[in-house]
N, C-alpha and C positions, 0 to 999 in steps of 0.2 A: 400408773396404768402400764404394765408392760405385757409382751406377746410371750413371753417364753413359753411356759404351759402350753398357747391355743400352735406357735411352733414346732413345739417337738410332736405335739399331735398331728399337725397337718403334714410333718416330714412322713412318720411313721405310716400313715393313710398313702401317699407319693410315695414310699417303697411298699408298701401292698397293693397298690396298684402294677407297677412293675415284677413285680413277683407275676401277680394277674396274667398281665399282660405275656409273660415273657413263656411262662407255662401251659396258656389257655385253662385258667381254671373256674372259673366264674363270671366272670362280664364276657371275656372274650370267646366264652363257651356257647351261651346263651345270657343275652344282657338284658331281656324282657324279663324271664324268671328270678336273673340274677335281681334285679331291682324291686320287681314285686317279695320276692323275700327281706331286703335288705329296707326296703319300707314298712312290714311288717314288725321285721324284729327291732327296730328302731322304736317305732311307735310302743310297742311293747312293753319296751324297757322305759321310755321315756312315763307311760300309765303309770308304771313302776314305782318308778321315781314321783310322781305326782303325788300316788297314794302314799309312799311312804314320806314327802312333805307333809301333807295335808295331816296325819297320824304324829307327826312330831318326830320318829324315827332318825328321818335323816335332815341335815340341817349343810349350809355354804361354809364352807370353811374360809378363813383367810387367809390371803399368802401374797406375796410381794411378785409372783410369778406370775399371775394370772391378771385377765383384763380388767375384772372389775364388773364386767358387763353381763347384768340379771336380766337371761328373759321371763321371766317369773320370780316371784318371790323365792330364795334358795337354791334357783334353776341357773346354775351360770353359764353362760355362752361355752364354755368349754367343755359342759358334761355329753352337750351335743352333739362333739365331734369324737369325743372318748367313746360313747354307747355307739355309735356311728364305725368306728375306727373297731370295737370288739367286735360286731355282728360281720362285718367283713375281713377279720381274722378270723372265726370261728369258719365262716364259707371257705376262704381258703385251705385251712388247716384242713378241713374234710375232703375236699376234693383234691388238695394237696395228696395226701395221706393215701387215696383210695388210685391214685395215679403214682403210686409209686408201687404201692399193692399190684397194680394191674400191670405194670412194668417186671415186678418180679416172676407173675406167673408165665408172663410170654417169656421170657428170660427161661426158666424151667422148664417148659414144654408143659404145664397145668390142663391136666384134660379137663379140669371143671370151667378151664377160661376157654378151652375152645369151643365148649358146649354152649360156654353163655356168647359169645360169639357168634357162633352158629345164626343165635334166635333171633 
């Protein structure tokens, strides 16, 4: 049983947070919304994954990487923090992206950013 897998996942999630954090893009923007989405799209994918166990679809693979540890039949302790770890790359990627957006138009003098501004 080793950690490497459930590792590089939980490093990866510890530098999305610091991104997070260091940016204000998500938790440290609004952390009530941030989590209410990030429990959403979690559960989501995790349905997901359920229906596509239960269908035969998708199936555990093995690997000398990973814990070992099934909270479900097929369900490894590590897809948890992967589906965990996408949904809050996706959050930051978009507000990422639209703060950089928004960065360029005050940069430009954008009358369409000063109007939304304005509102």
């Amino acid at each position: 049983m080793t950690f490497v897998y459930l590792g590089c996942l939980l490093l990866s999630l510890a530098a999305m947070v610091l991104l997070d954090a260091r940016f204000r893009l998500v938790f440290w923007r609004d952390a009530r919304r941030a989590t209410i989405v990030l429990a959403v799209g979690l559960a989501f994918f995790l349905a997901w994954d359920a229906a596509g166990i239960l269908l035969g679809v998708f199936a555990r693979g093995e690997s000398p990487l990973m814990t070992g540890v099934e909270l479900a039949p097929e369900l490894p302790l590590e897809e948890v923090f992967f589906l965990l770890f996408l949904c809050y790359l996706t959050l930051v990627a978009v507000f990422g992206a639209r703060a950089v957006m928004d960065a360029r138009r005050r940069q430009t003098g954008d009358p369409q950013h000063a109007k939304e501004r304005a509102r």
